[in-house]
C-alpha angles and dihedrals in degrees: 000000000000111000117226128251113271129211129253116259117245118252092211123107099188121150134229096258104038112112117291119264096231086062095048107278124121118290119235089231141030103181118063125248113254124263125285095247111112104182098037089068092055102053117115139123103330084068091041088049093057100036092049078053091059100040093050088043084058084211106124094161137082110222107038136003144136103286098356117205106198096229090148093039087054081046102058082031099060089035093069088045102054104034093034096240117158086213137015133177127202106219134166103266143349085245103065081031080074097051089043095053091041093049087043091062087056091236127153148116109021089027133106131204124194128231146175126254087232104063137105135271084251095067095052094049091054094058088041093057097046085061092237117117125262109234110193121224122190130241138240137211083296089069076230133100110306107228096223105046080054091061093059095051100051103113134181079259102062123097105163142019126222101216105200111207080203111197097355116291112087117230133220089331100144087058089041096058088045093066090041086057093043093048111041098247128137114241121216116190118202113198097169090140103022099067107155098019133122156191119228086330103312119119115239124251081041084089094073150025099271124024113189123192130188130219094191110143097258091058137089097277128007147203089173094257122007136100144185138240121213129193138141105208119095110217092045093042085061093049085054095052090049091049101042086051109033104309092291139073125242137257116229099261090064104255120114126275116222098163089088101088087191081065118044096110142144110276126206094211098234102146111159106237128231088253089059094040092055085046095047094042097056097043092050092052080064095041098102084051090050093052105042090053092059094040092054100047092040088050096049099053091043092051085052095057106031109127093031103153112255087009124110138166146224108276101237115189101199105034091179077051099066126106089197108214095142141028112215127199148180120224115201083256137333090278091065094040089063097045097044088052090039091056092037090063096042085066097051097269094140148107127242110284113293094028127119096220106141107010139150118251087244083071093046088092121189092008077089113070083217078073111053103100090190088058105042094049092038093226119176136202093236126062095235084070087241124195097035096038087053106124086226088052092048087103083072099057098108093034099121124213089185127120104276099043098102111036104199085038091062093034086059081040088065113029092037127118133181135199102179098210117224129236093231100040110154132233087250089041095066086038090063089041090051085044106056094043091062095047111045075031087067093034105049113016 
């Protein structure tokens, strides 16, 4: 296996009560922390070795070539192995994972799909496509969907929840899953930055009816752009297959099947390519590696530094099932977060320029629903305002997307603070990163 790149170890030997580096002292650290992208360092000659496979093979396509290798079809394959699936589909991207499950579920005008207030743009657009209604639901401690404010927002209108593994740890899903069983209600799981986690030993995505991951470049593991589907069940996992290609499934020679009249759909055209399937497979074959990296250094430094006065952290339910992508944490209010950032980065706990290493929740963008300007402003892609205009979606016009509208949502907004911990982080790495918690901790909280 090729092993990943590793950063450079800081030259500096200050202490936790010197004087803070924001107001002139001697920062912790001179050289930045490396980027926030898990997958991308590990990349090496197992990728170059499928991909030149495919390449030679000319045979870029799935389903048919010249000399086709089969890359997509050993992904899906090993997928279900390792992560116990009784299905799995290699798309172009999570994003269009997420209109492909919600179409699936044959959902539209007069529905409603919740969804949590920590998210990503991506979510919302899928609901909005599909012509159905986004409800938001608030989150707890979990920075997931809380269980019980769930409970309240279920309405005679909602037919699925979009359950967000949000930085890389799942929440109550099991609970959550429960409700959704009790009440009737589809469950879409989307894992886009929690490839390779659990709860209690169960992979996610294996808690609904539809799981989505992503392989962007910022994820767990990454082909660039791709992504995978995940379902058990057999009929909608054939309506996946036939929306994610041209609205129907394949022969096995590779040509489309039209004589299926449940599946004669509107596809979106979002095969993953040959290309995308050599690059994934051979990133998920190092995907244990990748996420154990980032779980043992996260959890390092968060043991180090359990109990700090005016610093919390994330609750986290299955600590062995975190991928670890990400260390979140509460600050007492925003104030303090900023300070406490301001004073982080001071001390050269920072990415390279353009990263979003050690940032406040209030730079996290369009992961806050407050900050989907789509959303709050309800814009369409069609001047007749569809879907909210719609006459079956008139029971959402006073449903609000502005700050203000999830409590606990806005209260983790402000006061929220976030390290993404690197998959090559080094032994004197987490050392800086221990260090200088401690010492803007003591100088500023």
């Amino acid at each position: 296996m090729n092993m990943p790149l590793t950063s450079q170890p800081s030259s500096s030997t200050a202490q936790p009560g010197a004087e803070l580096a924001i107001n002139g002292g001697t920062p912790v650290r001179t050289q930045p922390l490396p980027w926030e992208f898990p997958g991308a360092y590990w990349m090496g000659e197992e990728e170059l070795d499928l991909v030149s496979r495919v390449v030679k093979a000319r045979s870029p396509f799935r389903f048919y070539g010249l000399d086709a290798q089969g890359m997509v079809d050993t992904l899906e394959a090993e997928w279900r192995t390792n992560f116990g699936h009784k299905h799995a589909l290699g798309v172009s991207s999570g994003s269009v994972a997420l209109t492909i499950a919600l179409s699936a579920l044959d959902l539209g005008p007069g529905d409603e799909v919740l969804v949590p207030g920590y998210l990503w743009v991506s979510c919302v657009s899928a609901v909005v496509r599909t012509g159905a209604i986004p409800k938001l639901v608030d989150i707890d401690d979990t920075f997931c969907i809380d269980p019980q404010d769930l409970q309240r927002q279920i309405g005679p209108r909602t037919r699925a929840v979009l359950c967000v593994h949000m930085s890389g740890a799942p929440g109550n899903i099991q609970e959550i899953a429960s409700i959704c069983k009790d009440r009737h209600l589809f469950l879409v799981e989307d894992c886009a930055q929690a490839a390779g986690a659990s709860y209690k030993g169960r992979a996610v995505g294996r808690f609904g009816d539809i799981g989505i991951f992503s392989f962007q470049l910022n994820k767990n593991m990454t082909s660039g752009e791709g992504g995978l589907m995940v379902c058990e069940d057999d009929t909608l996992f054939r309506r996946i297959v036939a929306l994610h290609d041209l609205g129907y499934p394949r022969t096995e020679a590779g040509r489309l099947d039209v004589n299926d009249p449940d599946t004669q759909l509107w596809g979106l055209g979002a095969r993953m390519s040959e290309l995308a399937g050599a690059m994934a497979l051979a990133q998920m074959r190092k995907l244990p590696a990748i996420t154990q990296a980032m779980r043992n250094a996260k959890w390092r430094i968060r043991d180090a530094l359990e109990g700090t006065p005016g610093l919390k952290f994330r609750t986290v339910l299955d600590r062995a099932g975190d991928s670890g992508p990400a260390l979140l944490m509460m600050l007492p209010d925003e104030a303090s977060a900023r300070s406490f950032i301001d004073a982080l980065n001071a001390e050269g706990i920072v990415g390279p320029q353009g990263s979003l290493t050690c940032i406040t929740m209030r730079q996290w963008g369009m992961h806050w629903y407050s900050n989907i300007p789509s959303l709050v402003n309800r814009r369409s892609n069609s001047r007749d305002g569809f879907p909210w205009t719609h006459p079956d979606n008139a029971f959402a016009n006073a449903y609000s997307y502005k700050q203000g509208a999830l409590a606990k949502c806005d209260d983790l907004h402000a006061r929220g603070a976030m390290l993404a911990i690197a998959s090559t982080l080094t032994d004197q790495d987490v050392s800086d990163v221990i260090q200088a918690m401690r010492k803007v901790a003591q100088g500023v909280l």
